[in-house]
Backbone of each chain as nested JSON, in Angstrom:
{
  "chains": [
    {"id": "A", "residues": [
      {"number": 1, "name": "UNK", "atoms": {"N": [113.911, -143.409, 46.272], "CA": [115.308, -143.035, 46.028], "C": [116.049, -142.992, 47.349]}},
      {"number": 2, "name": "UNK", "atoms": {"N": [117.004, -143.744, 47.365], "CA": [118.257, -143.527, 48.542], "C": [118.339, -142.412, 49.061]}},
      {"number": 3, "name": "UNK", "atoms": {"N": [119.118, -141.6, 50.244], "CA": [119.829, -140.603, 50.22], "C": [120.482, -140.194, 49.791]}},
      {"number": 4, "name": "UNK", "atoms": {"N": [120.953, -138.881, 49.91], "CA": [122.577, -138.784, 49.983], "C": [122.711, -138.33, 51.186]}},
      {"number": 5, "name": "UNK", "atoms": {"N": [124.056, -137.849, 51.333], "CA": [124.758, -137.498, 53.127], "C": [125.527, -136.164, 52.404]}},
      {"number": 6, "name": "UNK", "atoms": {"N": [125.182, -135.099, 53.059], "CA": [126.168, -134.336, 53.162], "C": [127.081, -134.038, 54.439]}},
      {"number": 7, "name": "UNK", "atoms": {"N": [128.322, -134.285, 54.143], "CA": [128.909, -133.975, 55.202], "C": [129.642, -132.684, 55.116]}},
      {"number": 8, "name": "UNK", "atoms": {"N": [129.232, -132.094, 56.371], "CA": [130.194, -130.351, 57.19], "C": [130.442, -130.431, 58.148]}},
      {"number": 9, "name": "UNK", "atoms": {"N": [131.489, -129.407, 58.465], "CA": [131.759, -129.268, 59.691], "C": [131.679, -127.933, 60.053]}},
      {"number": 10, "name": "UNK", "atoms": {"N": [130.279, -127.027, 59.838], "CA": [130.102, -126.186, 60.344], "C": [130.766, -124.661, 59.961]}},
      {"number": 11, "name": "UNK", "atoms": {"N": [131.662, -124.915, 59.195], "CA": [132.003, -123.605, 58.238], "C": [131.12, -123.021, 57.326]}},
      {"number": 12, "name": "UNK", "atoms": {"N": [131.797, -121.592, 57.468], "CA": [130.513, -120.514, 56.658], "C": [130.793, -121.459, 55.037]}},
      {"number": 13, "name": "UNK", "atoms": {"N": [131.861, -121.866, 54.675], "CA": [131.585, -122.747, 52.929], "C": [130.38, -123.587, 53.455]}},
      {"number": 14, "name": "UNK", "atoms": {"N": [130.603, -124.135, 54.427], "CA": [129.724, -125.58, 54.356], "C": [128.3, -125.34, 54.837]}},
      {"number": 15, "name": "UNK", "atoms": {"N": [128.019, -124.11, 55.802], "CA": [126.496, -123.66, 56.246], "C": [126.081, -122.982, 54.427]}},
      {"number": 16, "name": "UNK", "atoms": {"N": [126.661, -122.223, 53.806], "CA": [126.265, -121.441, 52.3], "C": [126.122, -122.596, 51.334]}},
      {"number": 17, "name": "UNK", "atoms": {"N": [127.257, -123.892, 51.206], "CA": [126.67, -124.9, 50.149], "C": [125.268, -125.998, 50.531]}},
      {"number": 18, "name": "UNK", "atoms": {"N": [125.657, -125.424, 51.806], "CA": [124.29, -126.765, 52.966], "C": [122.852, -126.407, 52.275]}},
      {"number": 19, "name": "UNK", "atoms": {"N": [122.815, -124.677, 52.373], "CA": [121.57, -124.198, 51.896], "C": [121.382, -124.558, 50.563]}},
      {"number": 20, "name": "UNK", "atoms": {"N": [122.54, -124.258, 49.561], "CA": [121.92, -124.477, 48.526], "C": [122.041, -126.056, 48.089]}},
      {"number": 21, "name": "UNK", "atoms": {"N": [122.158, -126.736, 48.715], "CA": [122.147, -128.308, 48.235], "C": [120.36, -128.712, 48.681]}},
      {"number": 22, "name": "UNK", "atoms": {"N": [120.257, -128.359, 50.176], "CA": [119.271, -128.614, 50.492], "C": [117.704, -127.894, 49.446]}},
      {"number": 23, "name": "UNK", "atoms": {"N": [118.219, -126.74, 49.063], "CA": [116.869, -126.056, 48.06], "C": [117.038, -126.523, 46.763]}},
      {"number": 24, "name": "UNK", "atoms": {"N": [118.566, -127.182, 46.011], "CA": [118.489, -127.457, 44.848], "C": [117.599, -129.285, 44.663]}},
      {"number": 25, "name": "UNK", "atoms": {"N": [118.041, -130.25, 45.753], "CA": [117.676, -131.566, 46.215], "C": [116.505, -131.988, 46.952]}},
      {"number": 26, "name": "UNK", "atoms": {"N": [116.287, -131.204, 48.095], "CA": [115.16, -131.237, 49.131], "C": [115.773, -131.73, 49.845]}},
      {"number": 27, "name": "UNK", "atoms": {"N": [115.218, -130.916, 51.381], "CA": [115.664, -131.311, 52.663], "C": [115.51, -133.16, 53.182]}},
      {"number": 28, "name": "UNK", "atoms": {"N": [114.2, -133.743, 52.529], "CA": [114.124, -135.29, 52.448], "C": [114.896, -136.168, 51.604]}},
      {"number": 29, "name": "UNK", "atoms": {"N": [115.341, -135.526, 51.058], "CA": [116.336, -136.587, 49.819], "C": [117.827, -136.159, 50.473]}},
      {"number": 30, "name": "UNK", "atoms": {"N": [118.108, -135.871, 51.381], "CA": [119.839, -135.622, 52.371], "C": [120.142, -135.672, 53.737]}},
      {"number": 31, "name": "UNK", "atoms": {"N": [120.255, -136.994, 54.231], "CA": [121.369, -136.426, 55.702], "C": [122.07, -135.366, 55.611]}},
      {"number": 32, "name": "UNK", "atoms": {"N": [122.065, -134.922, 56.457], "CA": [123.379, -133.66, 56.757], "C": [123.987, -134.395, 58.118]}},
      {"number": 33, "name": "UNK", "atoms": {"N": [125.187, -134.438, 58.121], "CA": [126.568, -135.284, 59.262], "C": [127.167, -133.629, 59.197]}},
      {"number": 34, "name": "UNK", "atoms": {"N": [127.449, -133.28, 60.518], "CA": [128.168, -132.301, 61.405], "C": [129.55, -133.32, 61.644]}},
      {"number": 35, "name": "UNK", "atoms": {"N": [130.468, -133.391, 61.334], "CA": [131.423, -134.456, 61.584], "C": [132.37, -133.852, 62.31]}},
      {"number": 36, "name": "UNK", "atoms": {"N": [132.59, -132.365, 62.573], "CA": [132.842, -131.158, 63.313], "C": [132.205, -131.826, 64.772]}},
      {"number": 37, "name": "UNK", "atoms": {"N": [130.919, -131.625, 65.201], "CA": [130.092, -132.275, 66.052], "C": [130.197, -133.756, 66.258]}},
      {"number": 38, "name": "UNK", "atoms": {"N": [129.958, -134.892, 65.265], "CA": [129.615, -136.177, 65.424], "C": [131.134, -136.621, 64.491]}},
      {"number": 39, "name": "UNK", "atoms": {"N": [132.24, -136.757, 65.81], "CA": [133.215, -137.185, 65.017], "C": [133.137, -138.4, 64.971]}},
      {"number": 40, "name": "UNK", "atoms": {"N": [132.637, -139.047, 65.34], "CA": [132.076, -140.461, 65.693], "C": [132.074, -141.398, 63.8]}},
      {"number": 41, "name": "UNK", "atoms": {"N": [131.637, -140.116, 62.887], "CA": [131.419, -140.529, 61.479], "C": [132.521, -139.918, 60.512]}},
      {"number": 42, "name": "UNK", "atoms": {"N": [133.681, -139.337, 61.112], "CA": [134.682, -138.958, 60.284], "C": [135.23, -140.171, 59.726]}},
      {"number": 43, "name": "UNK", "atoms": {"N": [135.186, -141.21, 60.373], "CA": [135.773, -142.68, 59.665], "C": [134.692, -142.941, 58.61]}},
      {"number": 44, "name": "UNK", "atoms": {"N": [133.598, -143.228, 58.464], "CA": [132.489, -143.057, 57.736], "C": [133.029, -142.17, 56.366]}},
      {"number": 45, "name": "UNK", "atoms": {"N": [132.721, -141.191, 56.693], "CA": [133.06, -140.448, 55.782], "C": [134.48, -140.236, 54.588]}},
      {"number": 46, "name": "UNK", "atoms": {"N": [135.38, -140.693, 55.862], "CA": [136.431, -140.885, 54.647], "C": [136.61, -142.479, 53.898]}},
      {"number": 47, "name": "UNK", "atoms": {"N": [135.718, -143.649, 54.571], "CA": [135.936, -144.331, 53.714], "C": [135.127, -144.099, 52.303]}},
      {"number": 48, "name": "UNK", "atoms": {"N": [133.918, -143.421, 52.629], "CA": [132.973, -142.987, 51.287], "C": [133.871, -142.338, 49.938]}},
      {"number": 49, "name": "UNK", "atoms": {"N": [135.144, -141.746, 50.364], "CA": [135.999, -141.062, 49.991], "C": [136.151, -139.716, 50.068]}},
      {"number": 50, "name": "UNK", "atoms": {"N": [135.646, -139.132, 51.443], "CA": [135.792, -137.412, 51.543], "C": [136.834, -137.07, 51.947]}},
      {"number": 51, "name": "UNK", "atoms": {"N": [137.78, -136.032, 50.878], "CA": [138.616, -135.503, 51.355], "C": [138.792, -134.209, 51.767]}},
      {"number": 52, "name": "UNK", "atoms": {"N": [137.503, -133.446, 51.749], "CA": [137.225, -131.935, 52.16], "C": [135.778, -132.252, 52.598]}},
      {"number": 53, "name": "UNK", "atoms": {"N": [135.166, -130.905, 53.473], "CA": [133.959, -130.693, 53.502], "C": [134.331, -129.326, 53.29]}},
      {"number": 54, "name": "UNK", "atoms": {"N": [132.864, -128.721, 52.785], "CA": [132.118, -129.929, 52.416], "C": [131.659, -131.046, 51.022]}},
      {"number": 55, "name": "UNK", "atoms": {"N": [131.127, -131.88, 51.565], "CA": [130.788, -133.105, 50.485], "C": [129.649, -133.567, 50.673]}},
      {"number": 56, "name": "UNK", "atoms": {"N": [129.274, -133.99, 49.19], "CA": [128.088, -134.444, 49.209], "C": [128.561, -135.842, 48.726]}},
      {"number": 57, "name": "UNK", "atoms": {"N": [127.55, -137.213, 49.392], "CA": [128.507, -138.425, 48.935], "C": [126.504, -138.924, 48.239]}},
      {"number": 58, "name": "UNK", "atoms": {"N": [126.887, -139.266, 46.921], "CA": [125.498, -139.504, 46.461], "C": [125.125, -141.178, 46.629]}},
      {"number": 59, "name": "UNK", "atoms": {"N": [123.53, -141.41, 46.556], "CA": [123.1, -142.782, 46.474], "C": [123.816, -144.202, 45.954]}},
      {"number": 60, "name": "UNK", "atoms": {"N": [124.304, -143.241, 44.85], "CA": [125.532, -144.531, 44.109], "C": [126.697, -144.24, 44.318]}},
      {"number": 61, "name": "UNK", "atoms": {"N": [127.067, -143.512, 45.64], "CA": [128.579, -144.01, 46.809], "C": [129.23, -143.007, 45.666]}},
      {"number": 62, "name": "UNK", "atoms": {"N": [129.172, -142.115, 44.529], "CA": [130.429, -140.792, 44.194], "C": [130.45, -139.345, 45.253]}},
      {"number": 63, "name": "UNK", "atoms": {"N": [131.659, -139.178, 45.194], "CA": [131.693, -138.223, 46.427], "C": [132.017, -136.936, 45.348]}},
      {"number": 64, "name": "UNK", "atoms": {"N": [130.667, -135.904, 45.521], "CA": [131.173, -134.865, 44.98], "C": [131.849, -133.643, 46.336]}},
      {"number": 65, "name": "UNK", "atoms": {"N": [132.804, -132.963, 45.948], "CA": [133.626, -132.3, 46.846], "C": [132.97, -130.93, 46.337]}},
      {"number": 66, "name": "UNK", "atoms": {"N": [132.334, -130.181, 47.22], "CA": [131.876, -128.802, 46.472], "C": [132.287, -127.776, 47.325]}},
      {"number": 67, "name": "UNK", "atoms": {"N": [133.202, -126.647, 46.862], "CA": [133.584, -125.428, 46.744], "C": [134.869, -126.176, 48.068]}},
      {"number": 68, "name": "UNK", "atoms": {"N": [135.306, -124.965, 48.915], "CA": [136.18, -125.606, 49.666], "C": [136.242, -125.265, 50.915]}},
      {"number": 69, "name": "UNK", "atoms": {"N": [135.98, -126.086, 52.345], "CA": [136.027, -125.41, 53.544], "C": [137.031, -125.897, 54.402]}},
      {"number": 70, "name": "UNK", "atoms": {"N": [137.228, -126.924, 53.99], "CA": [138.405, -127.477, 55.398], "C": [138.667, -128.783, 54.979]}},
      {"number": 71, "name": "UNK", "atoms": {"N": [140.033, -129.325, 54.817], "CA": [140.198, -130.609, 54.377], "C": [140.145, -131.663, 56.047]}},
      {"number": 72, "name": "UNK", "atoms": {"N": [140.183, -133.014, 55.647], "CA": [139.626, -133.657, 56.583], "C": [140.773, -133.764, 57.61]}},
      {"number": 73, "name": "UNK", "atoms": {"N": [142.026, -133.495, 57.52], "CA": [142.821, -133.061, 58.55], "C": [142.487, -132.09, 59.439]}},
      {"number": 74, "name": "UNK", "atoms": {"N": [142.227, -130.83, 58.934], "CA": [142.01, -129.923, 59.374], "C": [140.613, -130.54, 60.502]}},
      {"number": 75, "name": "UNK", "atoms": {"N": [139.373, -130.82, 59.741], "CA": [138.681, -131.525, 60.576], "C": [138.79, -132.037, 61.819]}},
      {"number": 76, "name": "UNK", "atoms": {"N": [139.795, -133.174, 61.369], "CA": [140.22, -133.87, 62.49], "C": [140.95, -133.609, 63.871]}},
      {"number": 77, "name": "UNK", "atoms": {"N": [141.641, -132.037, 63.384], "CA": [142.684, -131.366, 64.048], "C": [143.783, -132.121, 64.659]}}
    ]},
    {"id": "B", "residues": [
      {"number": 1, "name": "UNK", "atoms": {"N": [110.227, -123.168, 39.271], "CA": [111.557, -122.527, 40.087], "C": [112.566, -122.518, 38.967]}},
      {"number": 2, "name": "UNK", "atoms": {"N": [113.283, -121.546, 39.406], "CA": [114.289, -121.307, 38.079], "C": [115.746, -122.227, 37.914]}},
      {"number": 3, "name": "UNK", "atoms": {"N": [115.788, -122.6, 36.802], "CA": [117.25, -123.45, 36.609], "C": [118.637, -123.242, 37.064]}},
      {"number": 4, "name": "UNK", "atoms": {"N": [119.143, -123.967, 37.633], "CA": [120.58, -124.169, 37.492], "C": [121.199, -124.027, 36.325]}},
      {"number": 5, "name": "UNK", "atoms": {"N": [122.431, -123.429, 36.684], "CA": [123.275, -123.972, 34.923], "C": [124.507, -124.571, 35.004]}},
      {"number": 6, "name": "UNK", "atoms": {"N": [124.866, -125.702, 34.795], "CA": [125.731, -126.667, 34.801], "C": [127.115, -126.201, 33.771]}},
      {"number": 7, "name": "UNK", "atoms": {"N": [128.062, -125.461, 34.307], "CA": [129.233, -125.136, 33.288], "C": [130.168, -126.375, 33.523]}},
      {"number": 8, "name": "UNK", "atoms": {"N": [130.317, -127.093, 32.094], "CA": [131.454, -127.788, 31.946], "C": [132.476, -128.033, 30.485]}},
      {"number": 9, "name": "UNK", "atoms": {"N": [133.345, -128.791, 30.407], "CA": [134.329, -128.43, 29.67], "C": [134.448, -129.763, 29.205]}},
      {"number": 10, "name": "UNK", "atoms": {"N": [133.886, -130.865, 28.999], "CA": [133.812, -132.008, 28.665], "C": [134.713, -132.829, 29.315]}},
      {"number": 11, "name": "UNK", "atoms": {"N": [135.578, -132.733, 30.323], "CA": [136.302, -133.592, 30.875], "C": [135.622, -134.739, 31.617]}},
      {"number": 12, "name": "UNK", "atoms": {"N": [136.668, -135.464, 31.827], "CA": [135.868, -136.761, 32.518], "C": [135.325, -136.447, 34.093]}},
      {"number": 13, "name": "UNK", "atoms": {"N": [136.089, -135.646, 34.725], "CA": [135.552, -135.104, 35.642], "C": [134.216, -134.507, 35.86]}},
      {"number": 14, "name": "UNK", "atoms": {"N": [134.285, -133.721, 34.341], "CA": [132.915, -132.71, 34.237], "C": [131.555, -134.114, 34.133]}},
      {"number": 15, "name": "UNK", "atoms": {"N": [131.888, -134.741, 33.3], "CA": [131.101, -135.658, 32.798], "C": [130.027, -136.523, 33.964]}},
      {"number": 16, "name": "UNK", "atoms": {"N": [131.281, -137.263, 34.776], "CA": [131.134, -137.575, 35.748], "C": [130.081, -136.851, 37.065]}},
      {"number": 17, "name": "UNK", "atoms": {"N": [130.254, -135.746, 37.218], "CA": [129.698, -134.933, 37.617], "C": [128.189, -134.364, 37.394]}},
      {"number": 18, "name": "UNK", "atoms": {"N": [128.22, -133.803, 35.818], "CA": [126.913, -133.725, 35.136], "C": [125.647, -135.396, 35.279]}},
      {"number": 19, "name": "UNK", "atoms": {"N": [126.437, -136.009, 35.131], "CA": [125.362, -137.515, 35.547], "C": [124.803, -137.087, 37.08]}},
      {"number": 20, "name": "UNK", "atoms": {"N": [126.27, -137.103, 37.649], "CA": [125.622, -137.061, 39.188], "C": [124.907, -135.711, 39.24]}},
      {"number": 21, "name": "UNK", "atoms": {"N": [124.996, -134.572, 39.301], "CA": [124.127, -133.379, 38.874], "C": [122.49, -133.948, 38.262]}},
      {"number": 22, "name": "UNK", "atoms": {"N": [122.565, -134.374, 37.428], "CA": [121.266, -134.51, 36.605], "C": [120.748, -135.344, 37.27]}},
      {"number": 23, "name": "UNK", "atoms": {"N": [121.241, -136.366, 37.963], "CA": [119.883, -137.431, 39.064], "C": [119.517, -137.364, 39.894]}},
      {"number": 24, "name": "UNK", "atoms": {"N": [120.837, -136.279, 40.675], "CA": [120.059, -135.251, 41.701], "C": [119.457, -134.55, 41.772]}},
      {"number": 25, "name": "UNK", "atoms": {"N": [119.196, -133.113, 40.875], "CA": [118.174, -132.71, 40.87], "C": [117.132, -132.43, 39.434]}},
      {"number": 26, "name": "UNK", "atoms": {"N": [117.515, -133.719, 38.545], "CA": [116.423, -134.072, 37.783], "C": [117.493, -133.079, 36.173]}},
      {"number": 27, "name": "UNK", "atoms": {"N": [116.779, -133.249, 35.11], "CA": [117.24, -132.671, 34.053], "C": [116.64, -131.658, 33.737]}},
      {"number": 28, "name": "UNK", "atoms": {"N": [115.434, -131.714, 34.06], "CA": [114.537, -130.745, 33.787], "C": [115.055, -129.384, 34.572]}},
      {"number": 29, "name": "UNK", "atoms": {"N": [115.407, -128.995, 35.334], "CA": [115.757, -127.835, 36.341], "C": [117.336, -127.716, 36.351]}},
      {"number": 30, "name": "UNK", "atoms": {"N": [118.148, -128.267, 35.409], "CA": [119.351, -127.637, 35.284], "C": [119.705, -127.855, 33.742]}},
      {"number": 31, "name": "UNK", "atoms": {"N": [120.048, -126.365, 32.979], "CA": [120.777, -126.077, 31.143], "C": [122.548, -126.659, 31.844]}},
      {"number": 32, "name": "UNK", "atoms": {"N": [122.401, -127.549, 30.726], "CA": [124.074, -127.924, 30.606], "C": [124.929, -127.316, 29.296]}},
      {"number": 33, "name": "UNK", "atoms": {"N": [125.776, -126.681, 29.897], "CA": [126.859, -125.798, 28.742], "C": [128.128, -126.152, 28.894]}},
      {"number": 34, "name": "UNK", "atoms": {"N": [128.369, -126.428, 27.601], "CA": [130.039, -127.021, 27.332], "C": [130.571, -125.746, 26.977]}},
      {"number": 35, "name": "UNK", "atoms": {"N": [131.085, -125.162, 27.715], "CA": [132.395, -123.801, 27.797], "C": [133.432, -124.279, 26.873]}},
      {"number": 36, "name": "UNK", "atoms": {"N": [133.776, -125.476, 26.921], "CA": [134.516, -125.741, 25.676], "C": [134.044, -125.983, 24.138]}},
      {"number": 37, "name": "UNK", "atoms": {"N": [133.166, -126.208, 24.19], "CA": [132.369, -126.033, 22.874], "C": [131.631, -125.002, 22.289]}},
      {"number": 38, "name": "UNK", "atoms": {"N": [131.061, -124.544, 23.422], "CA": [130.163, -123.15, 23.105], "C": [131.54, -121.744, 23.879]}},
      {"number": 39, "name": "UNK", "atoms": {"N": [132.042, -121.622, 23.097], "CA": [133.203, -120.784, 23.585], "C": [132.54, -119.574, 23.802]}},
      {"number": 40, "name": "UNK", "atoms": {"N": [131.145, -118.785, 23.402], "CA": [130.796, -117.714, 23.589], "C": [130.261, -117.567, 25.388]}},
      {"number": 41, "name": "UNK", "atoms": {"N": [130.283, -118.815, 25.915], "CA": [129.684, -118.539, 27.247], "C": [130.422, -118.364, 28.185]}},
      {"number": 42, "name": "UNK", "atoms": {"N": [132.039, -118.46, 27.655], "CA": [132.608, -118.657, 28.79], "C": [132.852, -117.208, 29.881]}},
      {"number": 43, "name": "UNK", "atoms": {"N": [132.749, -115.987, 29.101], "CA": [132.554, -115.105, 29.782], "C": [131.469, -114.728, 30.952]}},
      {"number": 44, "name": "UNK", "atoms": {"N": [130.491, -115.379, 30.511], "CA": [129.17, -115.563, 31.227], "C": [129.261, -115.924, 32.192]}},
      {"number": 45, "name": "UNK", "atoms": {"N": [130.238, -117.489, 32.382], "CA": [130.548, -118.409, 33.104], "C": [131.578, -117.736, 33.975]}},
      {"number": 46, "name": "UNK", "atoms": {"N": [132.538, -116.863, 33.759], "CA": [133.452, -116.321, 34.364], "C": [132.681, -114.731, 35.831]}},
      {"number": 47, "name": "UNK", "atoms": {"N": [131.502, -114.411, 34.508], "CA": [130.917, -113.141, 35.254], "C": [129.779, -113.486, 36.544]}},
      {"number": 48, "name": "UNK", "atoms": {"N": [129.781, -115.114, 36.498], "CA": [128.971, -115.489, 37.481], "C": [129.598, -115.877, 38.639]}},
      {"number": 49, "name": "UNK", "atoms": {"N": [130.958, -116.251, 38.581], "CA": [131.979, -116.432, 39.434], "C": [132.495, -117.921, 39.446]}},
      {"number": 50, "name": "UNK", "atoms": {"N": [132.148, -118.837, 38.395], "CA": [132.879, -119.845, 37.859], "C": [134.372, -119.483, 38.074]}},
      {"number": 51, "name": "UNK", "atoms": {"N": [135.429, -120.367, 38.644], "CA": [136.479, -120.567, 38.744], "C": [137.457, -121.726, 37.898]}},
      {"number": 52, "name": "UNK", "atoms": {"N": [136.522, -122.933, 38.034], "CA": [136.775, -124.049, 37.829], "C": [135.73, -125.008, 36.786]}},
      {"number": 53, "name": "UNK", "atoms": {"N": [136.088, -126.006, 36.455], "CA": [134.865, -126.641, 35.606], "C": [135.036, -128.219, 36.804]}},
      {"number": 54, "name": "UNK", "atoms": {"N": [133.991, -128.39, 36.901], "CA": [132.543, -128.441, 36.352], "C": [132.501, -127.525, 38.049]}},
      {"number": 55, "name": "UNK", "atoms": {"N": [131.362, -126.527, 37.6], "CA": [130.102, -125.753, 38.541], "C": [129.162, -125.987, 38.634]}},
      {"number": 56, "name": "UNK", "atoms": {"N": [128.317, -125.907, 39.373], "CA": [126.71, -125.357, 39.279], "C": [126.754, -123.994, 39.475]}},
      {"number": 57, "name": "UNK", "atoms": {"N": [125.74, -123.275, 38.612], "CA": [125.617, -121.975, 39.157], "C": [124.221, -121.974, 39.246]}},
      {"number": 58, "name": "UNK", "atoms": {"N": [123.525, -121.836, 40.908], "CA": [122.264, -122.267, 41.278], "C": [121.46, -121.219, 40.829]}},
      {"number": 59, "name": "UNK", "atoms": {"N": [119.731, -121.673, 41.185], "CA": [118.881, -120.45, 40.935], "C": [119.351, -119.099, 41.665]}},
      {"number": 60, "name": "UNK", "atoms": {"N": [119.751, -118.97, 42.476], "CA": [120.221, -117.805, 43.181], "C": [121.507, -116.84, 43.032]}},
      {"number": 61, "name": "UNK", "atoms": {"N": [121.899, -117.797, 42.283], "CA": [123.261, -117.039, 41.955], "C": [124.698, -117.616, 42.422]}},
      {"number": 62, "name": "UNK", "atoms": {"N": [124.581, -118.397, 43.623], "CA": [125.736, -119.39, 44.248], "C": [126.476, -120.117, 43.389]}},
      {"number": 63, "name": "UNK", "atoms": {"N": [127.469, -120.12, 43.173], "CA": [128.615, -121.019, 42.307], "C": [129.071, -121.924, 43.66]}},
      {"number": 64, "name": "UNK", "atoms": {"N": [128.58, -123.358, 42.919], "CA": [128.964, -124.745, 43.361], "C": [130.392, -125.257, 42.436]}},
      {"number": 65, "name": "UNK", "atoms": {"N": [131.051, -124.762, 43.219], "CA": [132.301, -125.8, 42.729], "C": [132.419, -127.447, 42.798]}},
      {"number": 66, "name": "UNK", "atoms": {"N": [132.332, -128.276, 41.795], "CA": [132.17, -129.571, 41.708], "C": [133.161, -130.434, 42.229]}},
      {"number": 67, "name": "UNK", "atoms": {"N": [134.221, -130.59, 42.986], "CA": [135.972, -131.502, 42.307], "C": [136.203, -130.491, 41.577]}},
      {"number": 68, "name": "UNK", "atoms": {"N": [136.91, -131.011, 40.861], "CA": [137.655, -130.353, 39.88], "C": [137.981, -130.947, 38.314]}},
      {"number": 69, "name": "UNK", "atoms": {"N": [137.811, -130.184, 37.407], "CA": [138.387, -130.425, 36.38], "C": [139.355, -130.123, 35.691]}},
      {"number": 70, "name": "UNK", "atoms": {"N": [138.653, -128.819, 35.565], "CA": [139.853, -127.704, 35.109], "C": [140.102, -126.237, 35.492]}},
      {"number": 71, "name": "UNK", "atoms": {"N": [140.975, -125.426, 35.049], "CA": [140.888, -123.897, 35.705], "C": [139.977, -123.571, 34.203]}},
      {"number": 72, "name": "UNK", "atoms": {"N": [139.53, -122.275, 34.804], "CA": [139.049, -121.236, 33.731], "C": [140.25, -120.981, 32.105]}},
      {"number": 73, "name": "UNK", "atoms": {"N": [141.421, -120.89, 32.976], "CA": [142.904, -120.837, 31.977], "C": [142.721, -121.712, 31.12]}},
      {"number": 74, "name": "UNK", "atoms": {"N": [142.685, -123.044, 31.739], "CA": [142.821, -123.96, 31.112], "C": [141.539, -124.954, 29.852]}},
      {"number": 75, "name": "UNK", "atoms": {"N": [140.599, -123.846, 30.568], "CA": [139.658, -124.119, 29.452], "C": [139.751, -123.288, 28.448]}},
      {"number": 76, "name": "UNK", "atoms": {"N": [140.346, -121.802, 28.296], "CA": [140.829, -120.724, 27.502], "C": [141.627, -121.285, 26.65]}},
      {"number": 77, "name": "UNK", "atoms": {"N": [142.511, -122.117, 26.825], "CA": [143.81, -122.567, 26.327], "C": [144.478, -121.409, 26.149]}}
    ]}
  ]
}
């Protein structure tokens, strides 16, 4: 099975959904992207279609948006 | 390990979601409830801290907000 990618940027939403994505999925079945850290993949990420983190973008490219920490402006500052 | 429970309201959003939900972490380890159909849960769904449809509400107790579908209101009608 593919990955998925979750992308955060280091907010208490995105460290609290990180945990539970990683215990509901497994830590081997997810990248985690700091895009906060590695802005290098904020282009990445929004072409996947993220418009908040955090997000989880799954194997077959749907971007689920879960709970709410910072939209990708904000990100970007 | 104990189940997830998947609250949704049959929207296309929810729908959408529940697929991606169920291949991520399998069917077996998350009950799916239509709040709009089974109208007795929605309190349940509300006392766990559901806001929105579609959720996860994990083994631990964490409410995963999905996107969005609908408000709680709006599944009340």
């Amino acid at each position: 099975m593919s990955k998925s990618i979750f992308y955060h940027a280091g907010c208490p939403v995105c460290v609290s959904a990180e945990h539970d994505i990683i215990n509901l999925i497994g830590k081997d079945n997810v990248d985690v992207v700091h895009i906060g850290d590695d802005r290098s993949r904020i282009e990445e990420a929004e072409k996947a279609g993220v418009k908040s983190v955090p997000a989880l973008v799954t194997p077959n490219g749907n971007v689920l948006h879960i709970n709410f920490g910072a939209s990708m402006d904000e990100v970007k500052g």
